[in-house]
C-alpha positions as CSV (number, residue, x, y, z in Angstrom):
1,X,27.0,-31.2,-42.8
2,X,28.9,-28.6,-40.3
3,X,26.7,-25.4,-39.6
4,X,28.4,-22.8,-38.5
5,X,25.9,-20.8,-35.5
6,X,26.1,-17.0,-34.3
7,X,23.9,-16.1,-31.9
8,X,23.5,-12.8,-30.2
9,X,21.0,-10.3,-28.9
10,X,21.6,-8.6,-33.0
11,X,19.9,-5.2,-31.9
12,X,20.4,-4.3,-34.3
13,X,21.7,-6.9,-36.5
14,X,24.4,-5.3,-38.4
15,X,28.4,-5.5,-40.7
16,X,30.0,-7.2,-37.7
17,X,27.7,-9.2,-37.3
18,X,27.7,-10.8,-40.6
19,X,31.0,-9.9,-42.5
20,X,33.7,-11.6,-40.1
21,X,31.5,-14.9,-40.7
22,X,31.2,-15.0,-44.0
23,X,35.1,-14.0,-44.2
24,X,36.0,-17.0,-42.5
25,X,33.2,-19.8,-43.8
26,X,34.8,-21.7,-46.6
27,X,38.4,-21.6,-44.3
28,X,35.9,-23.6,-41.4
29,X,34.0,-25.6,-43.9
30,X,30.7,-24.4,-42.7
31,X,28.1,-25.3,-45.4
32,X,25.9,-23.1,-44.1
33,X,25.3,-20.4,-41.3
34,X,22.4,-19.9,-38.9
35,X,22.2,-16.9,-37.4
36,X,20.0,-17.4,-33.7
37,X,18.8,-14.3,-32.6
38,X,18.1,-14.5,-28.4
39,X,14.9,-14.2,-26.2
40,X,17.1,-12.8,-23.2
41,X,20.5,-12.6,-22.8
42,X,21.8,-14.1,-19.5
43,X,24.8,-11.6,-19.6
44,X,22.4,-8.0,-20.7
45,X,19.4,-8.6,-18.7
46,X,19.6,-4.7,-17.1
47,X,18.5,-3.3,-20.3
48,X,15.9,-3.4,-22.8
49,X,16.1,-4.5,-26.7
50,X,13.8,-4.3,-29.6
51,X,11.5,-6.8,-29.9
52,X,12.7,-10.2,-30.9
53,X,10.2,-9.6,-33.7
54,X,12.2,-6.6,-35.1
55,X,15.1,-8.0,-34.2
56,X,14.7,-11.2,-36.5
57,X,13.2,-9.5,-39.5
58,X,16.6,-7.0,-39.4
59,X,18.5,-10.0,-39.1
60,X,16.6,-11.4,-42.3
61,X,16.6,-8.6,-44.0
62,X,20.5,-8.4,-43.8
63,X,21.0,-11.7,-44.5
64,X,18.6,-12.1,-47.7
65,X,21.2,-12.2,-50.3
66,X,22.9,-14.9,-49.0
67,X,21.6,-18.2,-50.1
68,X,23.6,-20.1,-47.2
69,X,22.6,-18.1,-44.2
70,X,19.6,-18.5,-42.4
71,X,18.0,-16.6,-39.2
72,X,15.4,-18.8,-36.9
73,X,13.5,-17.7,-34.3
74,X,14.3,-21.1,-32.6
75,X,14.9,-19.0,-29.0
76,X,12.3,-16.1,-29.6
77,X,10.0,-19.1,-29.9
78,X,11.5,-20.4,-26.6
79,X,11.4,-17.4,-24.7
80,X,13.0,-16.7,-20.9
81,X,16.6,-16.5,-21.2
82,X,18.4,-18.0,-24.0
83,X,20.7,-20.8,-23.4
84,X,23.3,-21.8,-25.4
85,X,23.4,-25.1,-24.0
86,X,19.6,-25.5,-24.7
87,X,19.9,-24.2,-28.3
88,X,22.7,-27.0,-29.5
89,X,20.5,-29.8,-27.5
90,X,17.7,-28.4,-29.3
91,X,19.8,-28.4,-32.8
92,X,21.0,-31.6,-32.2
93,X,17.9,-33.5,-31.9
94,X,16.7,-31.4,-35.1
95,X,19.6,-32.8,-36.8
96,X,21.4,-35.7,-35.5
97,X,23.9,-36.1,-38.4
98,X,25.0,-32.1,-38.2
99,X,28.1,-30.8,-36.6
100,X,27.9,-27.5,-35.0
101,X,30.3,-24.7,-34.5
102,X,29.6,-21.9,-32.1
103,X,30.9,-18.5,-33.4
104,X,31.9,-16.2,-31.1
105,X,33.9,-12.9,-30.5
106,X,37.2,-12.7,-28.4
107,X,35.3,-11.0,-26.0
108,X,33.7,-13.7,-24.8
109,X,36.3,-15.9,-24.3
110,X,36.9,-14.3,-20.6
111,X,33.4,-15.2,-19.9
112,X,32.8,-18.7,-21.2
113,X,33.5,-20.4,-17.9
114,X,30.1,-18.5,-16.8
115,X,27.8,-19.7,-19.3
116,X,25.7,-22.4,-18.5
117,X,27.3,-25.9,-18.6
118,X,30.6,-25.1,-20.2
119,X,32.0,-28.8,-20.4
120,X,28.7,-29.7,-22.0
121,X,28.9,-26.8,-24.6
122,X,32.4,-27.8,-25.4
123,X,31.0,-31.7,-26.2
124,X,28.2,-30.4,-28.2
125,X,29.8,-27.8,-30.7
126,X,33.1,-26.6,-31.3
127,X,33.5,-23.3,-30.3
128,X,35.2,-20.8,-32.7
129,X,36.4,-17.5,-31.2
130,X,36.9,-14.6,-34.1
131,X,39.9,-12.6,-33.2
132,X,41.7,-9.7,-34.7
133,X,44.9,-11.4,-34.7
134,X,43.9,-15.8,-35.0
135,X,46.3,-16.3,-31.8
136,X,44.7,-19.0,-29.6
137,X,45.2,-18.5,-26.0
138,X,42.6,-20.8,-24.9
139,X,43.3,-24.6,-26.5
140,X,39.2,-25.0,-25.9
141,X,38.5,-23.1,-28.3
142,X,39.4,-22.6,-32.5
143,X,40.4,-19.7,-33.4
144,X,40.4,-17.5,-36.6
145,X,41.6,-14.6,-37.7
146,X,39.4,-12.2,-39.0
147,X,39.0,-8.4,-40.1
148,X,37.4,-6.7,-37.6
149,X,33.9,-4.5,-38.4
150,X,34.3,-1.1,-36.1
151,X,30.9,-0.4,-35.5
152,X,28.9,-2.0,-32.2
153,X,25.5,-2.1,-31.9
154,X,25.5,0.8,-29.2
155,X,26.7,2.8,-31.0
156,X,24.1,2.3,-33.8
157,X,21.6,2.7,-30.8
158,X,23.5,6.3,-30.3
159,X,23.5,7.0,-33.1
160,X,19.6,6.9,-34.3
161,X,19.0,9.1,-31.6
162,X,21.2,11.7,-32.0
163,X,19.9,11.9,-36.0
164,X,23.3,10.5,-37.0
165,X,23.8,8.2,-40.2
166,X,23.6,4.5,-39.7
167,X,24.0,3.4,-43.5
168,X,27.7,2.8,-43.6
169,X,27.5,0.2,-40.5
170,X,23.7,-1.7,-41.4
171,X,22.7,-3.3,-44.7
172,X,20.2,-0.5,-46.2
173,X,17.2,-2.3,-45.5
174,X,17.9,-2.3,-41.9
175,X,18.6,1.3,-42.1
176,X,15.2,1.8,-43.7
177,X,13.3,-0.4,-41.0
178,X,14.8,0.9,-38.2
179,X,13.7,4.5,-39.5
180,X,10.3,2.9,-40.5
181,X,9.4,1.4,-37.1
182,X,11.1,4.0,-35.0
183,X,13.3,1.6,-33.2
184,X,16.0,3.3,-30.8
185,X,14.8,6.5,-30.6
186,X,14.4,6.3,-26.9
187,X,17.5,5.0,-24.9
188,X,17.6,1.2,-24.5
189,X,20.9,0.8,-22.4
């Protein structure tokens, strides 16, 4: 079985976040995808986020239709600072016969060499950079071309509290939760 894995701070969870993956899972041969929402980021530690508790249910809530797709709370659940080193260890005694591949954006391609234990990363997952135009620059990594999702999640965050629509960028019931429970209505960044 190859998972594909996305993890992120998802706050909120929204379009990018899930249509780019699903564009490219049956080219990658993911059987499924796990979305892996994080305690702390190492990178965005000078700002605060919605509680992983909201931050998973939107994440579920926009995922629901999607029989293949699951969220876990396996690094809420951890707390401190979320590791992706930690997180494939942790998959990988979960299941031993799984191959994992770790989803991210270009933009993080720059930073890779300052996550935590990029050799052992690279030997526990392949890593799978989405990209606007599928060029690899970086033989680490696989890359595939994707249509890009123009919204970011700061600008959602902007958006809520200047009154502005968020419906065309989140699924609706993330719209509707983020309304329900107030989230974002005070600056976060």
């Amino acid at each position: 079985m190859r998972i594909g894995i996305c993890g992120g701070t998802f706050d909120p969870f929204h379009r990018g976040h899930l249509e780019p993956v699903l564009a490219v899972r049956n080219t990658l041969g993911w059987d499924c995808v796990l979305y892996v929402p994080a305690a702390q980021q190492p990178f965005k530690s000078h700002r605060d986020s919605a509680s992983g508790y909201h931050r998973f249910a939107m994440a579920q809530l926009a995922t629901r239709s999607h029989d293949d797709v699951w969220v876990t709370p396996l690094e809420l659940e951890r707390s401190g600072t979320s590791y992706t080193v930690d997180t494939l260890e942790e998959l990988h005694a979960r299941h031993p016969d799984a191959a994992f591949d770790w989803i991210i954006g270009d933009d993080n391609v720059a930073e890779f060499d300052r996550w935590k234990s990029p050799e052992r990363l690279l030997a526990l997952a392949r890593f799978v950079v989405l990209t606007r135009s599928g060029a690899a620059s970086d033989p680490r990594f696989t890359y595939a071309k994707n249509d890009v999702v123009a919204v970011s999640s700061t600008e959602i965050r902007r958006r809520v509290r200047a009154g502005e629509a968020i419906d065309p960028f989140v699924d609706p019931l993330v719209s509707r939760y983020i309304h329900h429970n107030g989230l974002y209505k005070e600056d976060q960044s």
